[in-house]
N, C-alpha and C positions, 0 to 999 in steps of 0.2 A: 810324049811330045808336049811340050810348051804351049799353053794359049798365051797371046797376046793380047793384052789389056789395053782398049781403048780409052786414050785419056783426054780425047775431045770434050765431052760433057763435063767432065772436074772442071777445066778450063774455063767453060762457058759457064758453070753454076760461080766457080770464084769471082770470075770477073763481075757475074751480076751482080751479088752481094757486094763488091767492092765500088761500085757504081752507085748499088742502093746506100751502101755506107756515107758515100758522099756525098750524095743527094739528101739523106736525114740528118744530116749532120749542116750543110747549106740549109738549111729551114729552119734547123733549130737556133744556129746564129744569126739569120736573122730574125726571130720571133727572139730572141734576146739582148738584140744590139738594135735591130731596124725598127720595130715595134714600138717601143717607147718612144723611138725620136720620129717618127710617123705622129703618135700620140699628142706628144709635145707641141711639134708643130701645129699640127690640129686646134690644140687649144690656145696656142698664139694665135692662130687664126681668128677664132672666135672672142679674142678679147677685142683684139684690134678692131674688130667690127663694131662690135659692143659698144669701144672708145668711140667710134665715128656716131654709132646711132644715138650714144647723150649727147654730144655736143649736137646732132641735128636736135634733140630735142630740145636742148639750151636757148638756142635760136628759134625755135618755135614759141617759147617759152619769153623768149625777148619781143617775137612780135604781140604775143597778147599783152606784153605791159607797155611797149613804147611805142607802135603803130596804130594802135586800136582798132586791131584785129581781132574782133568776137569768139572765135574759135578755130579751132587747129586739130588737125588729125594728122596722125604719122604713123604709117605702117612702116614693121622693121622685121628682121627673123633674127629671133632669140635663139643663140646655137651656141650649146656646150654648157648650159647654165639656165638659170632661170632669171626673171627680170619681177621686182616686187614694187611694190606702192605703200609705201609707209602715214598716213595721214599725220597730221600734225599734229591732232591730240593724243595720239600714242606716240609722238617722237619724242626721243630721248634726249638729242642735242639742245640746245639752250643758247639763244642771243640776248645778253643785253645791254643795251645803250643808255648810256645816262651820261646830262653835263650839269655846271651848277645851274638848279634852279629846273631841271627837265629829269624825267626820272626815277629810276631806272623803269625803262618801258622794255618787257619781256618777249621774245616772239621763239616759239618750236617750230622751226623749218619745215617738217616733211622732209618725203623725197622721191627719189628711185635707186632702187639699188639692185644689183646687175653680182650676183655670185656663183662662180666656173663650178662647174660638177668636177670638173679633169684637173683643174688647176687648184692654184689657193687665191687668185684675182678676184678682190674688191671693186666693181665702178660702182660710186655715189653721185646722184645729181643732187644737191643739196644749196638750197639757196641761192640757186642761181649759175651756184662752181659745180664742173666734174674733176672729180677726184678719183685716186685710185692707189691702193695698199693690199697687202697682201696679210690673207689668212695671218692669225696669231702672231702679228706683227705691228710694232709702234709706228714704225712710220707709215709715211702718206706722201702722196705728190699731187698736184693740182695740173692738170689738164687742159684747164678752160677756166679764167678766171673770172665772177660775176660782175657784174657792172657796177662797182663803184669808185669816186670819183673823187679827187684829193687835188684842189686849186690854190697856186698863189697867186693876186694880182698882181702884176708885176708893175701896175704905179703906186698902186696903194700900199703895196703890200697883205691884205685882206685875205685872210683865208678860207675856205670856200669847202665843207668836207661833204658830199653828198650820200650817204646809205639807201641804197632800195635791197627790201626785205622781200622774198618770195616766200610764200606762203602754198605747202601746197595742202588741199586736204581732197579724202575719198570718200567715198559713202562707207566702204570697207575694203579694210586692206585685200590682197590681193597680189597672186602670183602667177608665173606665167612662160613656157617654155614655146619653143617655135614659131609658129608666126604670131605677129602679135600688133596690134595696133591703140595706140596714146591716143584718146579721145579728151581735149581738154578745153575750160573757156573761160576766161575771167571772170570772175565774179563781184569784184569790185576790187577797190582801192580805201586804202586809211594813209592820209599824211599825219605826221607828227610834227609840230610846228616847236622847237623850242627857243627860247631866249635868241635875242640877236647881239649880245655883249659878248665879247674875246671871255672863252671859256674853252677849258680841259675836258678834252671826248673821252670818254672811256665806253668799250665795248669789252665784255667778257662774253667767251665761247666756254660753254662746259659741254664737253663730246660726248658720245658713246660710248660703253665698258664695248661691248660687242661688235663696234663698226668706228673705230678711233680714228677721227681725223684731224687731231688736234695741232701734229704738226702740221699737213698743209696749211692751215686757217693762219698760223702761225705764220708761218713761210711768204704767205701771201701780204699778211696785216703789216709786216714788219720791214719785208725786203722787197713788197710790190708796191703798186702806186699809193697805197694809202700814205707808208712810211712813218707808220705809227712807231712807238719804243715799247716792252715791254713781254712780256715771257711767262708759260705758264697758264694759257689761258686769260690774262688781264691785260689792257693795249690801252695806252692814251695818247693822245694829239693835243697838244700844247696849242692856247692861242686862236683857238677855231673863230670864225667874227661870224660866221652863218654854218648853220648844220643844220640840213635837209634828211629826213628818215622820213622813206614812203614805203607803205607796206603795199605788195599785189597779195591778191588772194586769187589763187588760181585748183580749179576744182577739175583733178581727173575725173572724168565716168565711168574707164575702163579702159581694158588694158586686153 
């Protein structure tokens, strides 16, 4: 006599497997496709943040040179990257200003600078502008532009070019992830007073190998309110009758 073979259990072992098939196979797609753009996103998040908390600092950074606000404290959360303090006698960028008869008076910016662990995103607070470029990359874009100031009278015709310099320095550099708080206070100011005769401005930017923002500076010199001519790092303004250059020196504590 014939046994009959029960094929209940084949039935329910296949089906699991074919369940668990699609179930490991659902996870691996997305830890392949969703993962990254999970990732990604993330680190947009944390630029854009990034973005907001320089410019809060830019602003704070304007009330200690034009309010006379003694000191300022900004707490922020450094996420996805860390956030550095460069002082000025170790920075590498380079301003200077000269017209006939004034010059060339030299100033090393400082700064802050904000670089993504996840991404390739650059933010620099430098002289006042934030900027922002990308790992191994020439170009740059400006952010938040510094306060300077490019007037024509419109009886006289007299033209009117103002420069304020930030200066930033620390006691020691310094870096810094997660929470984090900008303790800073003026330390003083330097005007440079030059010649009051219709003279030719010239300011050169010579940038960073490591953190190039040569074109923003550019960008900004040439196609924003300055309206200066020239390319390459070297900019002049034709005809200036007054040029105002004041330097702020403003001293992080800590970060």
């Amino acid at each position: 006599m014939s046994v009959m073979m029960n094929e209940k259990a084949v039935s329910e072992a296949i089906g699991f497997v074919l369940i668990l098939g699609i179930v490991i196979s659902g996870i691996g797609l997305v830890t392949l496709y969703g993962y990254p753009v999970l990732v990604k996103e993330q680190s947009n998040t944390d630029v854009k943040n990034m973005e907001r908390a320089m410019i809060v600092i830019q602003n704070d950074m304007k009330s200690l040179c034009f309010k006379n606000v003694p000191y300022k404290e900004t707490s922020l959360q450094v996420s996805g990257g860390t956030l550095e303090v460069i002082d000025a006698g170790s920075s590498a960028p380079t301003f200077e200003i000269s017209c006939d008869g004034f010059g060339p008076v030299e100033f090393h910016p400082g700064g802050l600078v904000y670089r993504s662990d996840r991404g390739t995103e650059v933010i620099t607070l430098e002289n006042g502008a934030v900027m922002k470029r990308q790992e191994d990359s020439t170009g740059s874009v400006m952010l938040a532009e510094p306060r300077w100031f490019y007037d024509v009278n419109p009886v006289t015709g007299e033209k009117t070019f103002v420069i304020y310099i930030m200066n930033i320095s620390t006691d020691e550099t310094t870096a810094k992830s997660g929470m984090a708080t900008v303790r800073m206070s003026l330390e003083g100011t330097i005007p440079h007073m030059p010649p009051g005769d219709a003279v030719d401005v010239m300011v050169r930017y010579t940038g960073d190998t490591e953190n190039d923002l040569t074109t923003a500076w550019e960008n900004y010199l040439t196609g924003g309110s300055p309206g200066m001519s020239g390319s390459g790092g070297i900019y002049t303004l034709a005809g200036v009758k007054k040029l105002i250059v004041k330097e702020y020196r403003i001293k992080i504590h800590g970060v």
